[in-house]
N, C-alpha and C positions, 0 to 999 in steps of 0.2 A: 488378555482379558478384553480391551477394545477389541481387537480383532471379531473376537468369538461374539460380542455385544452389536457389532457393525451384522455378521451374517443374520442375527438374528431379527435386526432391524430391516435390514433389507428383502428377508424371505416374509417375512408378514406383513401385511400392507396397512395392517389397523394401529401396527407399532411403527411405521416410517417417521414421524412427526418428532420421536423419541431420537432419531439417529442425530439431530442438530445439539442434544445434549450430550451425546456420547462421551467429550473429551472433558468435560466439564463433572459428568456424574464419576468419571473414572480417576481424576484426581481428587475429586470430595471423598468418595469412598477410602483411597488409598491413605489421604493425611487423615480421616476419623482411624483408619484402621490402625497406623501407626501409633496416632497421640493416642488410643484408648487401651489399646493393646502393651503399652510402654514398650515398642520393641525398640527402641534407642539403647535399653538398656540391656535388653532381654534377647535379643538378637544380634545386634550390633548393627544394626540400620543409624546408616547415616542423615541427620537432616539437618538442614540449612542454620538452623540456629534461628534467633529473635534479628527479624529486622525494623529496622529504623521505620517511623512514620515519618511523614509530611514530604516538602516537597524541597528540590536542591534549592540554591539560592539561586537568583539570573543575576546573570553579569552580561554586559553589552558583547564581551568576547564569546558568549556562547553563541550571543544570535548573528552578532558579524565576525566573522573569523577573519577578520585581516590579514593573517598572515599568508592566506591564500587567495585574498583577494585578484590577483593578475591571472594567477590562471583560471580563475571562476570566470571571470571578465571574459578572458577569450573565449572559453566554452560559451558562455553567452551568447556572446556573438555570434558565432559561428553557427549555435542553435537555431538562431532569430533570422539568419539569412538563409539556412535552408528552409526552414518553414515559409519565408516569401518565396521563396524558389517554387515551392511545393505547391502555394496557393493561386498563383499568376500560373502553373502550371495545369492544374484543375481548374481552372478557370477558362484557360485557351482549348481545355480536352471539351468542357461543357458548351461552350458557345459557340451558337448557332451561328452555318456559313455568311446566312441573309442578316446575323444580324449584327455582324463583325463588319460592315459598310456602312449600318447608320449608325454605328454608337461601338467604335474600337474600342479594343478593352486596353484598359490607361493603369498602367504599370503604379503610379503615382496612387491613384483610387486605392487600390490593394494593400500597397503600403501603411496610408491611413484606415483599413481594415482590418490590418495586420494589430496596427497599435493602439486599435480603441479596444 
């Protein structure tokens, strides 16, 4: 039903605007069809059942996982120094021959460009 709902969007040009709702009208359609149609009962369509509102609780273990601390950390790193790799590398591809005798480019500079 997308499918056939996407060519029809796409072959007419005054309906394109509709194609950004596609996946949205095609799940509303299908749960009004289910829940009005009772076919839970009546077909044997399966559906999710009632779910819970609101939101989980936060605990400090969700936002810092400690237990994998060491290896995030290394990742880190390792991230952080090829990005300066990267940037002192673009940096040496962009600058001019004339202008790397009055103002070398200073590794250190970069670094603190890296971290601000």
């Amino acid at each position: 039903m997308l499918t056939d709902a996407t060519r029809v969007w796409h072959a007419c040009r005054r309906f394109q605007w509709i194609g950004a709702l596609g996946p949205i009208s095609v799940a509303s359609l299908s749960i009004s069809t289910v829940y009005l149609g009772n076919l839970e009962q009546q077909a044997g369509i399966a559906v999710v059942g009632s779910i819970t509102g609101g939101l989980p609780e936060m605990t400090a273990s969700w936002w810092l996982p400690m237990d994998d601390f060491p290896q995030l950390a290394a990742t880190a790193v390792v991230i952080s120094f090829v990005s300066l790799l990267e940037s002192i590398s673009i940096a040496r591809a962009l600058a001019e021959p004339q202008q790397d005798v009055l103002h070398p480019l200073d590794a250190n500079q970069e670094l603190l460009g890296e971290l601000a």
